[in-house]
Chimera marker file (.cmm) of the C-alpha trace (Angstrom):
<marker_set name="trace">
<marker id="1" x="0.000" y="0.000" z="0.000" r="1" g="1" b="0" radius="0.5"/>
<marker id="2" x="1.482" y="3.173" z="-1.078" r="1" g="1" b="0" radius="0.5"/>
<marker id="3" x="-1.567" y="5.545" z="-1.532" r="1" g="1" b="0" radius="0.5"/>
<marker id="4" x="-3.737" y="6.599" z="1.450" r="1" g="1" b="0" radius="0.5"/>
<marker id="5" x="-7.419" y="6.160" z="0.934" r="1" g="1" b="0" radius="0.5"/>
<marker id="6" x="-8.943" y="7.797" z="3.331" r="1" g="1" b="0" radius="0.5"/>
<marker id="7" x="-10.447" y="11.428" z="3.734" r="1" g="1" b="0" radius="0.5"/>
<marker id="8" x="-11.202" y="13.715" z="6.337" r="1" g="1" b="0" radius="0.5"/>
<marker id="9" x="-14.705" y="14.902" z="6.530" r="1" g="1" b="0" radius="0.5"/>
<marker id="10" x="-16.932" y="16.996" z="8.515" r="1" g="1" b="0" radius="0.5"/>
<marker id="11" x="-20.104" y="15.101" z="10.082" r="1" g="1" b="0" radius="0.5"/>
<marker id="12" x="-21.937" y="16.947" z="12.558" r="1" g="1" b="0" radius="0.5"/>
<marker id="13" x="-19.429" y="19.599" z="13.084" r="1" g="1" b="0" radius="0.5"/>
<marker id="14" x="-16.687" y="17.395" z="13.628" r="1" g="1" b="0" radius="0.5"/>
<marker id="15" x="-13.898" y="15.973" z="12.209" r="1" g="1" b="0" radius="0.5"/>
<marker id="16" x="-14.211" y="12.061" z="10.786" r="1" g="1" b="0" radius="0.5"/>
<marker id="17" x="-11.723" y="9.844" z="9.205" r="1" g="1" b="0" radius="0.5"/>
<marker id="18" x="-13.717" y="7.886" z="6.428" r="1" g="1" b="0" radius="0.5"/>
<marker id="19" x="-12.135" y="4.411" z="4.709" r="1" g="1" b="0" radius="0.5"/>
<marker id="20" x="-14.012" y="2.973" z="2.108" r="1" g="1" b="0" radius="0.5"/>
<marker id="21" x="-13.556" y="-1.038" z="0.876" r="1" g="1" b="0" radius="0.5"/>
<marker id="22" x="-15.723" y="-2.604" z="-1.633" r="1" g="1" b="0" radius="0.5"/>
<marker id="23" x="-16.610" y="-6.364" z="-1.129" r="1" g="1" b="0" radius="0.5"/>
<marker id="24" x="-17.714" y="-8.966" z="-3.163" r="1" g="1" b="0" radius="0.5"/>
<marker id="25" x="-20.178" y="-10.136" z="-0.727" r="1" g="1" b="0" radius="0.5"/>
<marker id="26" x="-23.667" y="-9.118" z="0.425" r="1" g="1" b="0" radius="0.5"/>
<marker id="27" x="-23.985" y="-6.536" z="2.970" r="1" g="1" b="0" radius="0.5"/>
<marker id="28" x="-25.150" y="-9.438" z="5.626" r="1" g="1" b="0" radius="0.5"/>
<marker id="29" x="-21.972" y="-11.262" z="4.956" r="1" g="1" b="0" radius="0.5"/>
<marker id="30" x="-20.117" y="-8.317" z="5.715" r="1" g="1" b="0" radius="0.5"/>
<marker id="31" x="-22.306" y="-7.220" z="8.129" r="1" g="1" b="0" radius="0.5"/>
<marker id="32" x="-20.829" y="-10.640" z="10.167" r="1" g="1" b="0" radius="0.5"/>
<marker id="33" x="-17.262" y="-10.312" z="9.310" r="1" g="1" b="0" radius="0.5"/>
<marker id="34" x="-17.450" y="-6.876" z="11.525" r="1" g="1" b="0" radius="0.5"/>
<marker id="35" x="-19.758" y="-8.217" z="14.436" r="1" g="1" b="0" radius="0.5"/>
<marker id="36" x="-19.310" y="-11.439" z="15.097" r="1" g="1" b="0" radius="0.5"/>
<marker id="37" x="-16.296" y="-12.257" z="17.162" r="1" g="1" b="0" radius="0.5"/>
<marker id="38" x="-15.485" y="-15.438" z="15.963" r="1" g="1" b="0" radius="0.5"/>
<marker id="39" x="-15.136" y="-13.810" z="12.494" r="1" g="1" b="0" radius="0.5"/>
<marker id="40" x="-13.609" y="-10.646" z="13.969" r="1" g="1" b="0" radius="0.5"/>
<marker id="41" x="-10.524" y="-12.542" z="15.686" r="1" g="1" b="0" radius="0.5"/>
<marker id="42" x="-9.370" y="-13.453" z="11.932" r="1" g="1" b="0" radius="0.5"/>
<marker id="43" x="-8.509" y="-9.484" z="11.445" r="1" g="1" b="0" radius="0.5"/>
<marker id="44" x="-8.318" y="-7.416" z="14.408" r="1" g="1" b="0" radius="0.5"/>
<marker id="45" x="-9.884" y="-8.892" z="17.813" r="1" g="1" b="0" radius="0.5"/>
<marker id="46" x="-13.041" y="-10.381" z="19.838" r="1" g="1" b="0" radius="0.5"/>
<marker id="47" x="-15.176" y="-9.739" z="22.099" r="1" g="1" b="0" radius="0.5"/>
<marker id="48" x="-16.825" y="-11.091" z="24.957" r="1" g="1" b="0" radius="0.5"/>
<marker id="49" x="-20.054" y="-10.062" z="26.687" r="1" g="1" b="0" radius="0.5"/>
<marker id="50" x="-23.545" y="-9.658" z="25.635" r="1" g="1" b="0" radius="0.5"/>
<marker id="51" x="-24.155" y="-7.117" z="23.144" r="1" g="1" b="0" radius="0.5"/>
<marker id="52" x="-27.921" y="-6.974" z="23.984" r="1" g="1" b="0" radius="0.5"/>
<marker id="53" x="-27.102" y="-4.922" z="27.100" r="1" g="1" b="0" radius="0.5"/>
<marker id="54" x="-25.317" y="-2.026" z="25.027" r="1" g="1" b="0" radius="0.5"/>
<marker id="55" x="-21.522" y="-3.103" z="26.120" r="1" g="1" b="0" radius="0.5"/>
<marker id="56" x="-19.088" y="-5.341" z="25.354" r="1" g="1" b="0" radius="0.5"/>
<marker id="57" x="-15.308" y="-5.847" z="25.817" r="1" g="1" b="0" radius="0.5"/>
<marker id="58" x="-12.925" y="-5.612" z="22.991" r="1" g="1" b="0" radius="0.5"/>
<marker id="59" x="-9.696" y="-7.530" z="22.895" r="1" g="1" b="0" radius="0.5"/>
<marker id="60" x="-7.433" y="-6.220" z="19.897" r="1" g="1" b="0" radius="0.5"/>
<marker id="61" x="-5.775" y="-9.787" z="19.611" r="1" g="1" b="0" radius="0.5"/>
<marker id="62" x="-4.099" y="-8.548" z="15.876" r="1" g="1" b="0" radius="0.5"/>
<marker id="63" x="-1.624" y="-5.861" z="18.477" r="1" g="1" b="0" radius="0.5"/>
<marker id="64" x="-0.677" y="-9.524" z="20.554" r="1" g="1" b="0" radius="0.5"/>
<marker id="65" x="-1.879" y="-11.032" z="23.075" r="1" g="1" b="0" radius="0.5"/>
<marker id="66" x="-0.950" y="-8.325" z="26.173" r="1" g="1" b="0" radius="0.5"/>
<marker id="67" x="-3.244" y="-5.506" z="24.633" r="1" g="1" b="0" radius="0.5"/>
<marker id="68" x="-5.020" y="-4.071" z="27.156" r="1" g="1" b="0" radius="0.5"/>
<marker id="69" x="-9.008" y="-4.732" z="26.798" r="1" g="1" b="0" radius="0.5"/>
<marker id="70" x="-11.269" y="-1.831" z="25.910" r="1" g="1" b="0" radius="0.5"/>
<marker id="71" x="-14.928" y="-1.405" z="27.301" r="1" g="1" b="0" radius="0.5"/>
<marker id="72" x="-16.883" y="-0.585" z="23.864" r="1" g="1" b="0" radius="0.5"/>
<marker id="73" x="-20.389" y="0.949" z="24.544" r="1" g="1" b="0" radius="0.5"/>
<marker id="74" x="-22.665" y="0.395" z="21.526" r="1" g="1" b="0" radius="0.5"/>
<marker id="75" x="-24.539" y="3.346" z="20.205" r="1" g="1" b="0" radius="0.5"/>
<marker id="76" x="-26.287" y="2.622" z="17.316" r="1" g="1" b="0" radius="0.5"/>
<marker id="77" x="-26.801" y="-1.220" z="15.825" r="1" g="1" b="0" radius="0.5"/>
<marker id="78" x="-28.825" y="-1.479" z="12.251" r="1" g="1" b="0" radius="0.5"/>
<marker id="79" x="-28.218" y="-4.670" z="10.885" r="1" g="1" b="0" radius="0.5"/>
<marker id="80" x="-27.272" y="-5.023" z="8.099" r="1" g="1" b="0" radius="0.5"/>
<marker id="81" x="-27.055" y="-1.417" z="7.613" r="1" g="1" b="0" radius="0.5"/>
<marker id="82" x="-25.286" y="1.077" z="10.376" r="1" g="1" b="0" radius="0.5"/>
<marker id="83" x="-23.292" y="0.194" z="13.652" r="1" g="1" b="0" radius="0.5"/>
<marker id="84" x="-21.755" y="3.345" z="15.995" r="1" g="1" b="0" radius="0.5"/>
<marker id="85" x="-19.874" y="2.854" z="19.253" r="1" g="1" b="0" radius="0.5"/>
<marker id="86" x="-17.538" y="4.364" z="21.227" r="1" g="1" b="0" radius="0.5"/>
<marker id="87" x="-14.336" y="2.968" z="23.680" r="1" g="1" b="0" radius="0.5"/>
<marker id="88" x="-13.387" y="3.857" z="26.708" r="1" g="1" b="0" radius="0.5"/>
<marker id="89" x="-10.488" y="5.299" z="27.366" r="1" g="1" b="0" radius="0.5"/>
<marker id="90" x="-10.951" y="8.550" z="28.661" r="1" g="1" b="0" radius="0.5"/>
<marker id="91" x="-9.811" y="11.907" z="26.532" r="1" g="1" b="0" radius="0.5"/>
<marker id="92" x="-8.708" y="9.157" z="24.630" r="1" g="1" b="0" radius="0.5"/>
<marker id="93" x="-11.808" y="7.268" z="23.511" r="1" g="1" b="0" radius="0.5"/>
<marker id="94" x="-13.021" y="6.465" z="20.331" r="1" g="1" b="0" radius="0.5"/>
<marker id="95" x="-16.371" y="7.248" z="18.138" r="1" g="1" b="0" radius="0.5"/>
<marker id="96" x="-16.458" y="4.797" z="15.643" r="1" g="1" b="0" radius="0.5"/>
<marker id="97" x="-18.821" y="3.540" z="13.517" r="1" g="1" b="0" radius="0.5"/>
<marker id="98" x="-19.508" y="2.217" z="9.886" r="1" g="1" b="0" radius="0.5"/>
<marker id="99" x="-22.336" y="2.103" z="7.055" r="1" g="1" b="0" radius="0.5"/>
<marker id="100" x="-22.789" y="-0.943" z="4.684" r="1" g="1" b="0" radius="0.5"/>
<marker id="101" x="-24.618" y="-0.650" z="1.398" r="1" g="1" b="0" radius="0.5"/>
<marker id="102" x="-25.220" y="-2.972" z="-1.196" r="1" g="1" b="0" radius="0.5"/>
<marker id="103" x="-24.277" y="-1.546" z="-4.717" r="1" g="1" b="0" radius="0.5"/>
<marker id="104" x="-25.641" y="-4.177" z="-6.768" r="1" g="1" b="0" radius="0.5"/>
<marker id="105" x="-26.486" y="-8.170" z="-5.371" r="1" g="1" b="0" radius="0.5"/>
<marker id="106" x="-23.114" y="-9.399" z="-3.728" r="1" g="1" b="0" radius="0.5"/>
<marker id="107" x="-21.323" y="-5.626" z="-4.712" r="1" g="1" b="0" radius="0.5"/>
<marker id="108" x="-21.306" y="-4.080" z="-1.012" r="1" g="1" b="0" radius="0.5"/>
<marker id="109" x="-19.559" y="-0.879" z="-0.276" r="1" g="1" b="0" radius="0.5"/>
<marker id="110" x="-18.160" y="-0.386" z="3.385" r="1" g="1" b="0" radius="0.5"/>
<marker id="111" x="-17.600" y="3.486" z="4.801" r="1" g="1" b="0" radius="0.5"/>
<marker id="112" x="-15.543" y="3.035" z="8.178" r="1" g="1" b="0" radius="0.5"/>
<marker id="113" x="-15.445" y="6.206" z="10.297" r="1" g="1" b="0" radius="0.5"/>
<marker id="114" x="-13.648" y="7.049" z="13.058" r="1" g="1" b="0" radius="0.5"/>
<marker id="115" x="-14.430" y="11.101" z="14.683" r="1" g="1" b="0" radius="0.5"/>
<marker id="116" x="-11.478" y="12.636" z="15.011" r="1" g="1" b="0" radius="0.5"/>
<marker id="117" x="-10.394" y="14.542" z="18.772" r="1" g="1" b="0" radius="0.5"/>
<marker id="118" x="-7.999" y="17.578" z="18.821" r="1" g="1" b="0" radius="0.5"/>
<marker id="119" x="-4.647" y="16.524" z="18.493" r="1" g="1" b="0" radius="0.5"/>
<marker id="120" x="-4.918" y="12.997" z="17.596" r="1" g="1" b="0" radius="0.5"/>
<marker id="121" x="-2.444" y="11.768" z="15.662" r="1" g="1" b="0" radius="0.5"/>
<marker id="122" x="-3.793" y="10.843" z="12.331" r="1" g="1" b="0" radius="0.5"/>
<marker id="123" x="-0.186" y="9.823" z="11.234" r="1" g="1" b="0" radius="0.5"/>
<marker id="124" x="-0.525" y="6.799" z="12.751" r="1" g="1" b="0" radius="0.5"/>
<marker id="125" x="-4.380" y="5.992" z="13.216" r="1" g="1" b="0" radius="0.5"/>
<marker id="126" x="-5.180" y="6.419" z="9.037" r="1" g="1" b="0" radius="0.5"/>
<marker id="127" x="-2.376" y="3.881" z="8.498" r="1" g="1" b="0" radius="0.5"/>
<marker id="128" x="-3.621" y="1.869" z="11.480" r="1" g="1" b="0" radius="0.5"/>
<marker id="129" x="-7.302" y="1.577" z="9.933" r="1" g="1" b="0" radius="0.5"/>
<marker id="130" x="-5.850" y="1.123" z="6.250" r="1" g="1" b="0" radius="0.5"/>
<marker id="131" x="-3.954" y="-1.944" z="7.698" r="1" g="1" b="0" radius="0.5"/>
<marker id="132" x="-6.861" y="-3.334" z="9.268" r="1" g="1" b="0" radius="0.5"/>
<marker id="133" x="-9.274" y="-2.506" z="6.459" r="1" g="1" b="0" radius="0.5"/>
<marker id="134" x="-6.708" y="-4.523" z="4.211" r="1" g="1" b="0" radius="0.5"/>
<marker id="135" x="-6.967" y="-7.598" z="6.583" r="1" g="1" b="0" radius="0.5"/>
<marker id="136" x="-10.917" y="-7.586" z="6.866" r="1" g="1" b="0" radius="0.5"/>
<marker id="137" x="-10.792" y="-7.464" z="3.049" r="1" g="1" b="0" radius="0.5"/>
<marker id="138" x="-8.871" y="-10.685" z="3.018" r="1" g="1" b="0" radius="0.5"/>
<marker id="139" x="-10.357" y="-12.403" z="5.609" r="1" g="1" b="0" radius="0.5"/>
<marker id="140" x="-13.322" y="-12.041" z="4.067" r="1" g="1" b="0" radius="0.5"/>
<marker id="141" x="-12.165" y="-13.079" z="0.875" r="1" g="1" b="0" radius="0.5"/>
<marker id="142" x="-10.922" y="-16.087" z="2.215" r="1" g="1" b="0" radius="0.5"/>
<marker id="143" x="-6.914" y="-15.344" z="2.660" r="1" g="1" b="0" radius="0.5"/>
<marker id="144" x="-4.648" y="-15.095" z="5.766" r="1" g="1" b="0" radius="0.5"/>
<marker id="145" x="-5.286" y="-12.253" z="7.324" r="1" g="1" b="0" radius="0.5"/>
<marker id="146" x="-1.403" y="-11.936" z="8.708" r="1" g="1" b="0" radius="0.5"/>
<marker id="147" x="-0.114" y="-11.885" z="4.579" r="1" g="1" b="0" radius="0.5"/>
<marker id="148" x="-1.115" y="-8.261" z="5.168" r="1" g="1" b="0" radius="0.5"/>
<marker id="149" x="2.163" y="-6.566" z="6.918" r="1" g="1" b="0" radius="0.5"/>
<marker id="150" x="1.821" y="-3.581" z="8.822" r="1" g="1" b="0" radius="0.5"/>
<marker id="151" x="5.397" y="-2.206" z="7.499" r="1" g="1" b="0" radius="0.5"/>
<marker id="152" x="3.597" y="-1.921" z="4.082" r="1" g="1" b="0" radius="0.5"/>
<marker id="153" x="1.375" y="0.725" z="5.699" r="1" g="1" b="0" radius="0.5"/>
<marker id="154" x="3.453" y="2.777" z="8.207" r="1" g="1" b="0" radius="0.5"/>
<marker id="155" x="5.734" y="4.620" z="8.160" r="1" g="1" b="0" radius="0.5"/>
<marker id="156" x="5.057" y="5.118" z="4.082" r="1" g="1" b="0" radius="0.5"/>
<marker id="157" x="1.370" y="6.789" z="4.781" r="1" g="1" b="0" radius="0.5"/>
<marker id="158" x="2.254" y="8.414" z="8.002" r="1" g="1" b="0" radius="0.5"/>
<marker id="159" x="3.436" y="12.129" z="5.827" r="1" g="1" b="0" radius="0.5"/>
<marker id="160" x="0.267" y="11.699" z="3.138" r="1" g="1" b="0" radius="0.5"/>
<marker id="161" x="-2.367" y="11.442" z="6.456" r="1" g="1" b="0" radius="0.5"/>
<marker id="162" x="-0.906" y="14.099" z="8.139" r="1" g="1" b="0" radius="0.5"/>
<marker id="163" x="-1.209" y="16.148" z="5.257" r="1" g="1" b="0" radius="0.5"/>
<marker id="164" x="-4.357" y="15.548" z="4.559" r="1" g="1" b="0" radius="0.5"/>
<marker id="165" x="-5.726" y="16.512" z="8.546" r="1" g="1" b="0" radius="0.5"/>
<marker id="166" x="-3.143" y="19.968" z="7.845" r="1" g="1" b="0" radius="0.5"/>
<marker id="167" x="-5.314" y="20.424" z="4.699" r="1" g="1" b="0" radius="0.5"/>
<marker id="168" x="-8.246" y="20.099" z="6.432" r="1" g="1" b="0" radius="0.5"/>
<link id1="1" id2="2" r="1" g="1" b="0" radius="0.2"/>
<link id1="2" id2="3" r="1" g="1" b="0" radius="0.2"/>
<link id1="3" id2="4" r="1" g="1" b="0" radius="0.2"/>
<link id1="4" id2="5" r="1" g="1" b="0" radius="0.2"/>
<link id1="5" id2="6" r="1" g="1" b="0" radius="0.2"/>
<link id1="6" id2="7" r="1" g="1" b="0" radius="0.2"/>
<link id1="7" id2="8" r="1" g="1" b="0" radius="0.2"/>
<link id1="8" id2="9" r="1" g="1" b="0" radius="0.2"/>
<link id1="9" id2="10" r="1" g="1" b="0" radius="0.2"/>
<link id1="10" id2="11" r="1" g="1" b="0" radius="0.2"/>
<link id1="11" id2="12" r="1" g="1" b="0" radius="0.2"/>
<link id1="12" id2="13" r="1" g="1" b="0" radius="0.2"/>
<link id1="13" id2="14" r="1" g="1" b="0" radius="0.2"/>
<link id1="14" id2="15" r="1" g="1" b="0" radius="0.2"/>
<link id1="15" id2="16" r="1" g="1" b="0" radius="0.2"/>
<link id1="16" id2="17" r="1" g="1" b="0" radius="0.2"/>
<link id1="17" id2="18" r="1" g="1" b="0" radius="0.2"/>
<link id1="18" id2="19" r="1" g="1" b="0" radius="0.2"/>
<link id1="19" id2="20" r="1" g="1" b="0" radius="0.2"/>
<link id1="20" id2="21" r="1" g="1" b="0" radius="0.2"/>
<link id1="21" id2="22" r="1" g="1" b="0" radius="0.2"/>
<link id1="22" id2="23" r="1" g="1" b="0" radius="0.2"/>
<link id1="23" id2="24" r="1" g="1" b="0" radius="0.2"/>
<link id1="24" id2="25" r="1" g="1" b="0" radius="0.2"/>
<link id1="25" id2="26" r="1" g="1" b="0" radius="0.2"/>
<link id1="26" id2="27" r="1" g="1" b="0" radius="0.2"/>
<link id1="27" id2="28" r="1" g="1" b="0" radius="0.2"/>
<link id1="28" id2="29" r="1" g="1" b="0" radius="0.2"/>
<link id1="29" id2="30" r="1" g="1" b="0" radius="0.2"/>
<link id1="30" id2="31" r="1" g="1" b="0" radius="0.2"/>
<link id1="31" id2="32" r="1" g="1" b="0" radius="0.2"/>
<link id1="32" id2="33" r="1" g="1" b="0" radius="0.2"/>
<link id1="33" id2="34" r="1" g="1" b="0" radius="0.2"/>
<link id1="34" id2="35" r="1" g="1" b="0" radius="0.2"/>
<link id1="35" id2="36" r="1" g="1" b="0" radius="0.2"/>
<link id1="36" id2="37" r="1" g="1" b="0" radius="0.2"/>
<link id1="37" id2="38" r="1" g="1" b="0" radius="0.2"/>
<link id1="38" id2="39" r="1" g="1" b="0" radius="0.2"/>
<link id1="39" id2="40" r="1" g="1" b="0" radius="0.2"/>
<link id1="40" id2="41" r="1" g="1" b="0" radius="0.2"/>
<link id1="41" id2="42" r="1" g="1" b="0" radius="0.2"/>
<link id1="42" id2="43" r="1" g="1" b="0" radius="0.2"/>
<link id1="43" id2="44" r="1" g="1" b="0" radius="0.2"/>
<link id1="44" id2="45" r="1" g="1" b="0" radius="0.2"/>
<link id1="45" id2="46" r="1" g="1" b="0" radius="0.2"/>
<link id1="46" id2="47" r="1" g="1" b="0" radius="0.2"/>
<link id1="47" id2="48" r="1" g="1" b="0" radius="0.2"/>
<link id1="48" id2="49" r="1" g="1" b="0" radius="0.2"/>
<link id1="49" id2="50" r="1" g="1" b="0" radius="0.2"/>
<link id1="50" id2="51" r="1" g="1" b="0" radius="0.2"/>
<link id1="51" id2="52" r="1" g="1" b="0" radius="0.2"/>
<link id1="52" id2="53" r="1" g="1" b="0" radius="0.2"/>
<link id1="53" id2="54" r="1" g="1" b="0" radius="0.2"/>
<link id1="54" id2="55" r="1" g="1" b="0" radius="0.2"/>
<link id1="55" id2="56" r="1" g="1" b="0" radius="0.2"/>
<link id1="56" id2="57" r="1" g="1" b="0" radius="0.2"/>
<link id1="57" id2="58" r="1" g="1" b="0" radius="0.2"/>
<link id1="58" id2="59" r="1" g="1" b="0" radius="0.2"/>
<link id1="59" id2="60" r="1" g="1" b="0" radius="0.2"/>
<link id1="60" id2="61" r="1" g="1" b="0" radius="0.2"/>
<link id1="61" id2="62" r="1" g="1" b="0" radius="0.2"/>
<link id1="62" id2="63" r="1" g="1" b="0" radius="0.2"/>
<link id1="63" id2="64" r="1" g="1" b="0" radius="0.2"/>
<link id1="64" id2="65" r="1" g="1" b="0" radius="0.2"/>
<link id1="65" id2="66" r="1" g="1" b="0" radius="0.2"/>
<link id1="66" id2="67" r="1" g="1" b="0" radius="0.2"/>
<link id1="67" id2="68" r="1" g="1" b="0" radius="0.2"/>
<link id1="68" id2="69" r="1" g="1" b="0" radius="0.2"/>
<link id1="69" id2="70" r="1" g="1" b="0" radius="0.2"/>
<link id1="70" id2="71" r="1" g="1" b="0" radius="0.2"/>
<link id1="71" id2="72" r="1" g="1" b="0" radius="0.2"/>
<link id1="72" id2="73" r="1" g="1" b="0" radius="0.2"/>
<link id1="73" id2="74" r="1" g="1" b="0" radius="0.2"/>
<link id1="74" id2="75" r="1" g="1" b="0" radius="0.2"/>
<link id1="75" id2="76" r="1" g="1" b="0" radius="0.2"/>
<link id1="76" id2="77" r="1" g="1" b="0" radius="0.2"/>
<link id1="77" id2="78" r="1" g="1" b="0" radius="0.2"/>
<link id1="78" id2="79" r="1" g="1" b="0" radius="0.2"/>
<link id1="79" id2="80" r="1" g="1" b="0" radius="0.2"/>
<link id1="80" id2="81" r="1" g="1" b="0" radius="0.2"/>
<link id1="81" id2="82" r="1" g="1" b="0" radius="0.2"/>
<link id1="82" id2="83" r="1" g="1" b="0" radius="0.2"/>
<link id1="83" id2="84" r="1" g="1" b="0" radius="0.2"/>
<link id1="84" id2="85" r="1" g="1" b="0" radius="0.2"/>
<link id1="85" id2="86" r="1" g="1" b="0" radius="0.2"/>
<link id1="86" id2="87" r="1" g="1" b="0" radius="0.2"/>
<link id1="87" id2="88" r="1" g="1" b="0" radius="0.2"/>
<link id1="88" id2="89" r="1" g="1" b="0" radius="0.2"/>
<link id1="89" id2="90" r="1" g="1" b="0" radius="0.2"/>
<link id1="90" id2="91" r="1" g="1" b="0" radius="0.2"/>
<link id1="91" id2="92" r="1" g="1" b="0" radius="0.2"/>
<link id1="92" id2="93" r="1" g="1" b="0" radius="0.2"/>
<link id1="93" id2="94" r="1" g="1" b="0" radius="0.2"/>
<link id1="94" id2="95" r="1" g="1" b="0" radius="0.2"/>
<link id1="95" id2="96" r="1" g="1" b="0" radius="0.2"/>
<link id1="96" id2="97" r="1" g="1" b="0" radius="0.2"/>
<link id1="97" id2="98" r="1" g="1" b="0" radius="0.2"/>
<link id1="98" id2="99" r="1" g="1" b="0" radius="0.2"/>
<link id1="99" id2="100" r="1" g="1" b="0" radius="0.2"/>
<link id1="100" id2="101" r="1" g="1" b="0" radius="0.2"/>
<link id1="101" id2="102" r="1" g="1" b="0" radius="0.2"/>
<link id1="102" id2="103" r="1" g="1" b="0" radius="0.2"/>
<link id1="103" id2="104" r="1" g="1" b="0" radius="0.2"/>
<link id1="104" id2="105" r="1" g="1" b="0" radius="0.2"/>
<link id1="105" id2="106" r="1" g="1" b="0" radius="0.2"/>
<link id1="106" id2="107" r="1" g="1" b="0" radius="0.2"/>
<link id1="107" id2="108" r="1" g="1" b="0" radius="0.2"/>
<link id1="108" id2="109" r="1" g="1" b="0" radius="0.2"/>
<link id1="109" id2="110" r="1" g="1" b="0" radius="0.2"/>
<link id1="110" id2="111" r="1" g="1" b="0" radius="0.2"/>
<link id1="111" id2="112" r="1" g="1" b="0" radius="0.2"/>
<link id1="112" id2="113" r="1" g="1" b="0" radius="0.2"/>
<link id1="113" id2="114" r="1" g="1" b="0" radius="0.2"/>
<link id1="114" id2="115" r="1" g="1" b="0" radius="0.2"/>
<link id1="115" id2="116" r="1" g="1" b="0" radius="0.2"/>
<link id1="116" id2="117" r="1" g="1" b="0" radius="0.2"/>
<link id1="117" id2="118" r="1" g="1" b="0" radius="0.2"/>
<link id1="118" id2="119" r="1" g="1" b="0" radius="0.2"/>
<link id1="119" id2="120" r="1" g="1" b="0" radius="0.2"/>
<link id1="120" id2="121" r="1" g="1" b="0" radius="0.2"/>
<link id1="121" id2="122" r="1" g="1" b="0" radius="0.2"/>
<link id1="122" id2="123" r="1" g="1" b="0" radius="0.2"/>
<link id1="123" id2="124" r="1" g="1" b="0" radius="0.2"/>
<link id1="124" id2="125" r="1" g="1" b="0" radius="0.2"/>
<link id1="125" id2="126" r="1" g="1" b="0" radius="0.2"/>
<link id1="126" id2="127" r="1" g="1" b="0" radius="0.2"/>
<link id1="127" id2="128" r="1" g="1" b="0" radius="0.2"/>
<link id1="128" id2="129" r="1" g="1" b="0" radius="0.2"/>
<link id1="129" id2="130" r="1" g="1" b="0" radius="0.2"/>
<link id1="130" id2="131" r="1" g="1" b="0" radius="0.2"/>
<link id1="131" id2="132" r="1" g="1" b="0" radius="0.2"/>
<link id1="132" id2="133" r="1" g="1" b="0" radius="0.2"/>
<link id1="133" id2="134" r="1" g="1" b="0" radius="0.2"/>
<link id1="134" id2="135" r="1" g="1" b="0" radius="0.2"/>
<link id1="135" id2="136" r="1" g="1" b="0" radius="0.2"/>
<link id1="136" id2="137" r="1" g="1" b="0" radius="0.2"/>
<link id1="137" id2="138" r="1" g="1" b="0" radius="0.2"/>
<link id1="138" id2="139" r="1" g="1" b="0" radius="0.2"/>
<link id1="139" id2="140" r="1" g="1" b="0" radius="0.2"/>
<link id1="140" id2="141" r="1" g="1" b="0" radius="0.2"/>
<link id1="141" id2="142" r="1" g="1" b="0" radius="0.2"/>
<link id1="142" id2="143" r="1" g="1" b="0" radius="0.2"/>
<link id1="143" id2="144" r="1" g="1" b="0" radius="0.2"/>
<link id1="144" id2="145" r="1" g="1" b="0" radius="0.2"/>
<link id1="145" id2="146" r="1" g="1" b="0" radius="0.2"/>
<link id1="146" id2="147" r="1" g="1" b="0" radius="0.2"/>
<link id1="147" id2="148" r="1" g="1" b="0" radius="0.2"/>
<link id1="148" id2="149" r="1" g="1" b="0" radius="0.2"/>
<link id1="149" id2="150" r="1" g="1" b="0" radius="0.2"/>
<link id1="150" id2="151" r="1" g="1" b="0" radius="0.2"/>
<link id1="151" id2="152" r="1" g="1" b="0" radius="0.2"/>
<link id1="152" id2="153" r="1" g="1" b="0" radius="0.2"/>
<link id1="153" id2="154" r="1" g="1" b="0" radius="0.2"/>
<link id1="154" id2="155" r="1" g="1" b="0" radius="0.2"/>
<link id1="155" id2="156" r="1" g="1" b="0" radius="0.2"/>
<link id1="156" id2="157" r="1" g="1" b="0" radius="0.2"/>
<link id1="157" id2="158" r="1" g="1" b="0" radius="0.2"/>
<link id1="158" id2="159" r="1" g="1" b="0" radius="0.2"/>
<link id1="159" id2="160" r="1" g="1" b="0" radius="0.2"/>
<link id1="160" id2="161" r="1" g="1" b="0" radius="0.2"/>
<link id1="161" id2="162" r="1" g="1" b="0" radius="0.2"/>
<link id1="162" id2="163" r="1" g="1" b="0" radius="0.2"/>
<link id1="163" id2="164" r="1" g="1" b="0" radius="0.2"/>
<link id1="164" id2="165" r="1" g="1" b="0" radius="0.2"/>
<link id1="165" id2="166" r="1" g="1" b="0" radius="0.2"/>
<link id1="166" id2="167" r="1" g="1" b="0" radius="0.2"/>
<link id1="167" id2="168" r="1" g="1" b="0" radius="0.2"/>
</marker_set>
């Protein structure tokens, strides 16, 4: 990966990173691939709780196995359609969320979101979500997740992102 793919956008007065990835897949199937923790270990993590009470906790198994656990309250949950939630880590949490739409039969389009806090550094985050995008893409499509290598996306789209948040 030597392009960045993301853009910075205003939603609601603030600040949002936004990823797209198209999938060959219905919006269901992909749909699953970002909720269900036994298909969300094969690219970035699980978690364990009960979603119907509005938490869950989040272990990011793809950073190894000592990543500390994050408490992920769920905001909004359309299936197959819309999902928003937020970490917990203080002036440090998270808003992230993501919209699925089906193009065509099979043809979905994913737009991944993440708002953006004052003085976050968006050299490493847009890198950090292209690299997991990239791994969703081909676990969904069937491949090893861990053929994807993280020194394909950082440092070389560190400069381009924060360029594109000094633009903003």
């Amino acid at each position: 990966m030597t392009t960045i793919t993301g853009t910075v956008t205003k939603i609601d007065g603030h600040p949002n990173l936004v990823i797209l990835r198209r999938f060959r897949a219905s919006a269901d199937e992909v749909w699953r691939e970002l909720t269900e923790s036994d298909r969300l270990v094969r690219w970035i993590g699980r978690w364990e709780g009960d979603p119907k009470t509005g938490r869950v906790t989040f272990y990011m198994t793809a950073e190894g196995q000592d990543a500390e656990p994050e408490e992920y309250t769920i905001l909004e949950c359309d299936r197959p359609r819309r999902f928003a939630g937020d970490t917990s880590q203080g002036a440090g949490s998270w808003h992230l969320w993501f919209e699925l739409a089906e193009d065509s039969p099979g043809d979905t389009v994913l737009t991944f979101g993440q708002r953006l806090n004052p003085g976050e550094d968006v050299g490493s985050i847009g890198p950090g979500w292209e690299y997991y995008l990239d791994r969703l893409v081909a676990a969904q499509a069937g491949l090893d997740a861990d053929d994807v290598q993280w020194d394909d996306y950082f440092p070389a789209l560190q400069a381009p992102y924060e360029q594109l948040v000094a633009a903003d």
